[in-house]
Backbone as CSV, one residue per row, in Angstrom:
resi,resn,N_x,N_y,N_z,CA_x,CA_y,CA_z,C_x,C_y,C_z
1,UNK,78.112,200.283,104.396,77.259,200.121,105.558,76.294,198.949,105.380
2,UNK,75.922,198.511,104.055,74.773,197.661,104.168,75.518,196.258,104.423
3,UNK,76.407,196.176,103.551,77.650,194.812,103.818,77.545,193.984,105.298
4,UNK,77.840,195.722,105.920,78.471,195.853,107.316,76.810,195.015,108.093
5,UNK,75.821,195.538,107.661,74.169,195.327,108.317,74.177,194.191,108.262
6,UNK,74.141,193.534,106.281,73.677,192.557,106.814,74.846,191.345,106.796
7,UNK,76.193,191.534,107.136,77.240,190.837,108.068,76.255,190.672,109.200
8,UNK,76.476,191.223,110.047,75.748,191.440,111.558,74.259,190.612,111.175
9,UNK,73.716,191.055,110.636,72.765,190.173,110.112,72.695,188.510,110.111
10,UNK,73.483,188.514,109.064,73.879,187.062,109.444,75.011,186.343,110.613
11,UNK,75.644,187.167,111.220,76.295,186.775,112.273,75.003,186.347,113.195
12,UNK,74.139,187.020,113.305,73.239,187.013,113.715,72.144,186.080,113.979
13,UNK,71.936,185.479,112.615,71.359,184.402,112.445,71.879,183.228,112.934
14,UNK,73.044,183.209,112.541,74.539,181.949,112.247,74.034,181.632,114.136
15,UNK,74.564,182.940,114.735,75.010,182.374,116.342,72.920,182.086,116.964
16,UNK,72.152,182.627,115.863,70.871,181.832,116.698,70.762,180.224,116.918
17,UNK,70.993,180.322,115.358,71.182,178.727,114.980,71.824,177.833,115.853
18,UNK,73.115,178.527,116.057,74.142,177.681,116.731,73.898,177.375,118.133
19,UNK,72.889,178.428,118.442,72.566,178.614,120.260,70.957,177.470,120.078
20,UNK,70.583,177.261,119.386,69.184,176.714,119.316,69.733,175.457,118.891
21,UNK,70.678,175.108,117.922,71.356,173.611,117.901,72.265,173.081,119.117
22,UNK,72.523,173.588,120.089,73.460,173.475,121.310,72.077,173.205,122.044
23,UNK,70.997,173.617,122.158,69.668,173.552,122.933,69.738,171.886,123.034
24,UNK,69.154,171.780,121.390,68.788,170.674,120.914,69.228,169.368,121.593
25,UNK,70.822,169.715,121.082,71.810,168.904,121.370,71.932,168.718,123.138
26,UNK,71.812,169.232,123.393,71.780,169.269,124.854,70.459,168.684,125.806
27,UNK,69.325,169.334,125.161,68.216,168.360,125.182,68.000,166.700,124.824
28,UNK,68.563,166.454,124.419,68.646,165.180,123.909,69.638,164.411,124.311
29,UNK,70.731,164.893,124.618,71.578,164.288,125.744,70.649,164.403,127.027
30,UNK,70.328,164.697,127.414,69.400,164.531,129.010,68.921,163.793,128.829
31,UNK,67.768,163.933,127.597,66.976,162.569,127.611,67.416,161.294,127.358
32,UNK,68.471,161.196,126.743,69.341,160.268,126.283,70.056,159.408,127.928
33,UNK,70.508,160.597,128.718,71.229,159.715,129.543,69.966,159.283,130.704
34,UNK,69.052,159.984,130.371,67.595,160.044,131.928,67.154,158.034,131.135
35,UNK,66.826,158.023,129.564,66.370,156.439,129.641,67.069,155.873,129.679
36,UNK,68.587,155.679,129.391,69.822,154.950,129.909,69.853,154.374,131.144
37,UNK,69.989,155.757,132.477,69.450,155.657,133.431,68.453,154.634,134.493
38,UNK,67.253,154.786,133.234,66.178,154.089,133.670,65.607,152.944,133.761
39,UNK,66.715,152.227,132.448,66.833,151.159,131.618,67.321,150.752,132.378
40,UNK,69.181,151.444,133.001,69.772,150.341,134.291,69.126,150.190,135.254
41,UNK,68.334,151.209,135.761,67.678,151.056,137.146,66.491,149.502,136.531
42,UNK,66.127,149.511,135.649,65.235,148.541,135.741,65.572,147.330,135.077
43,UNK,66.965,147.218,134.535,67.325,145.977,134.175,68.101,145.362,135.941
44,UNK,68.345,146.238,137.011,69.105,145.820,138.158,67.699,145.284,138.920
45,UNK,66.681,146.121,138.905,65.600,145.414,139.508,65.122,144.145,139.009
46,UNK,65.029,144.036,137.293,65.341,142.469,137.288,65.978,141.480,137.662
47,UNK,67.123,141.618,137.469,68.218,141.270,138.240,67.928,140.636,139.713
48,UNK,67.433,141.820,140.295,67.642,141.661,141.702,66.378,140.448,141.884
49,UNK,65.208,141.073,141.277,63.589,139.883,141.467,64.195,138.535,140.623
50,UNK,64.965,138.395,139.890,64.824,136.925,140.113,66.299,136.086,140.327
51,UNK,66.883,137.325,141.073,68.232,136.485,142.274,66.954,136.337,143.417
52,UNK,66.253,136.637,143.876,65.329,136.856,144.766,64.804,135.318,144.648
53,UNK,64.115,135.237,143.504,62.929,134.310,143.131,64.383,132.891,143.443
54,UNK,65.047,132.984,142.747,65.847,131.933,142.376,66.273,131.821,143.965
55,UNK,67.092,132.412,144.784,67.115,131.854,146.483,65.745,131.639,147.040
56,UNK,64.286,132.013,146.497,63.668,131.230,146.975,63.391,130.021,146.815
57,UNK,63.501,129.928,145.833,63.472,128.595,145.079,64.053,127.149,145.879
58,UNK,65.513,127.427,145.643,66.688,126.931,146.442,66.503,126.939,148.124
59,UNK,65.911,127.803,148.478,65.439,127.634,149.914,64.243,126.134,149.927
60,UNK,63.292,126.786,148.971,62.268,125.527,149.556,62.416,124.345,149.319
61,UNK,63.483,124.450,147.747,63.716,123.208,147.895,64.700,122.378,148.511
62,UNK,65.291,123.103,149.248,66.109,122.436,150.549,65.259,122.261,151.817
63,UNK,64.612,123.310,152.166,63.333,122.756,153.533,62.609,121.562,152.850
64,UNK,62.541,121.506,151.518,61.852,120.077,151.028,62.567,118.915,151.544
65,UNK,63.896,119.033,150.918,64.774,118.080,150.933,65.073,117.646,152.693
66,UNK,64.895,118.823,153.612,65.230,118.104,154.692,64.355,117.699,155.513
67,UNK,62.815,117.959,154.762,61.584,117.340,155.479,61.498,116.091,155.160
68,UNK,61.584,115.711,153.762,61.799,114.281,153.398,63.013,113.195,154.242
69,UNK,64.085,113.981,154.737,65.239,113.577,155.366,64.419,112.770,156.417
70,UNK,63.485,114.214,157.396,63.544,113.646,158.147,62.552,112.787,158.466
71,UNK,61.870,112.943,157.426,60.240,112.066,157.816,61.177,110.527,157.042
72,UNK,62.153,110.407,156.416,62.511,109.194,156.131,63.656,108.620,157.242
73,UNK,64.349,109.310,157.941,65.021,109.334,159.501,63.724,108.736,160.379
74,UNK,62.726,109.228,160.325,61.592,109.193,161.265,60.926,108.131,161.336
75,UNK,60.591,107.257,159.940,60.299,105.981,159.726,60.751,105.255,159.546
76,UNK,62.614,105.158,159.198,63.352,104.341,159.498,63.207,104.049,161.712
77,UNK,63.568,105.203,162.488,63.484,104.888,163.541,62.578,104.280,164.237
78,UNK,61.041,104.109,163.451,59.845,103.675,163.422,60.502,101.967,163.391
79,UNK,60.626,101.600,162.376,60.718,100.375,161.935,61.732,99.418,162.415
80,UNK,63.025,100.389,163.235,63.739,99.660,164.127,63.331,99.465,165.422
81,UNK,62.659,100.636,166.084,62.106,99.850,166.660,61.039,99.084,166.701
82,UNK,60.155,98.728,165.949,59.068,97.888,166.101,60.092,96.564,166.157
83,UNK,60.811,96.312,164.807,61.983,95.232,164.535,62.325,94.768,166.173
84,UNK,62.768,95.883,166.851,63.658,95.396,168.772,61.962,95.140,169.434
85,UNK,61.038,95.645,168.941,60.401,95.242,169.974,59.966,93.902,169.523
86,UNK,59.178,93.467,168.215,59.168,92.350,168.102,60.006,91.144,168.338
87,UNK,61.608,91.463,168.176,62.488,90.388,168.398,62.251,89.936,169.913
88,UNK,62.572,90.623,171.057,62.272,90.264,172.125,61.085,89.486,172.656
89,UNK,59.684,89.930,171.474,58.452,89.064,171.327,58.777,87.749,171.093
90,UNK,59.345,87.687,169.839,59.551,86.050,169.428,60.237,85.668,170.337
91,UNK,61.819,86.226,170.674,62.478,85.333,171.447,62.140,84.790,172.695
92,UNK,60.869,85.374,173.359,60.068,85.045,174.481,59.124,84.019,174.124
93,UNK,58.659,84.032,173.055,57.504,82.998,172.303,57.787,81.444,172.358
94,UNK,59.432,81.852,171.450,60.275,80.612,171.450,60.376,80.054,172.785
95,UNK,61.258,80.336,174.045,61.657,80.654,175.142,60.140,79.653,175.940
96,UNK,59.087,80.294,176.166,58.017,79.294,176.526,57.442,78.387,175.594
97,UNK,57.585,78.688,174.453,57.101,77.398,173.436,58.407,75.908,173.912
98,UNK,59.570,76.523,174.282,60.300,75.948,174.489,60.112,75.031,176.041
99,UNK,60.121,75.578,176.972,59.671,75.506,178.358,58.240,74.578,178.487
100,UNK,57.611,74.901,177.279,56.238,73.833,177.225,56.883,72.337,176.353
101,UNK,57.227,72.750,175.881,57.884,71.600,174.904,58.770,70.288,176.430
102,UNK,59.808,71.074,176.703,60.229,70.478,177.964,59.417,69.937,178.741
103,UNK,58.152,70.536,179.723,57.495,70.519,180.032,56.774,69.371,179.820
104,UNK,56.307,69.534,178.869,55.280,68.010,178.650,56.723,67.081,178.543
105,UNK,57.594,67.016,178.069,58.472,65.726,178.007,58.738,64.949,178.936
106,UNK,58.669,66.638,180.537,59.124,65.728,181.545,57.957,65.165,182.130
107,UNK,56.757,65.534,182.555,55.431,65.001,182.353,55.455,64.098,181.409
């Protein structure tokens, strides 16, 4: 009978152990997969803030690039025409410098 006790006895113990190491083990897998988890969630939010940052980036510096476009479009069109308006100046200048020139000759 006592064999028999403390058998049971230690069966006893054996399956506490085994139920309190399955706890453990099980506890620690949760926590294990919960910062895994948390780690991806916050390595994707990196991720995501500087795909974010980086198309902003690339945005402004294309609204840069096409403000410069056009403010250099803008002062080229500046400078052609002043260019047409002045030509028509001179060629009128000439034109009566010319007409005076005649002018007194035939006088």
């Amino acid at each position: 009978m006592l064999i028999n006790e403390e058998t049971v006895q230690l069966y006893m113990l054996i399956n506490e152990d085994t139920v309190q190491l399955h706890r453990l083990i099980n506890e620690d897998t949760v926590q294990l997969h919960r910062l895994i988890k948390e780690d991806t969630v916050q390595l994707l939010m990196l991720i995501n803030e500087d795909t974010v940052q980086l198309y902003m980036l690339i945005n402004e510096d294309t609204v840069q690039l096409h403000m410069l476009i056009n403010e250099d479009t803008v002062q080229l069109h500046i400078l052609i025409k002043e260019d047409t308006v002045q030509l028509p100046m001179l060629i009128n200048e000439d034109t009566v410098q010319l007409y005076m020139l005649i002018n007194e000759d035939t006088v």
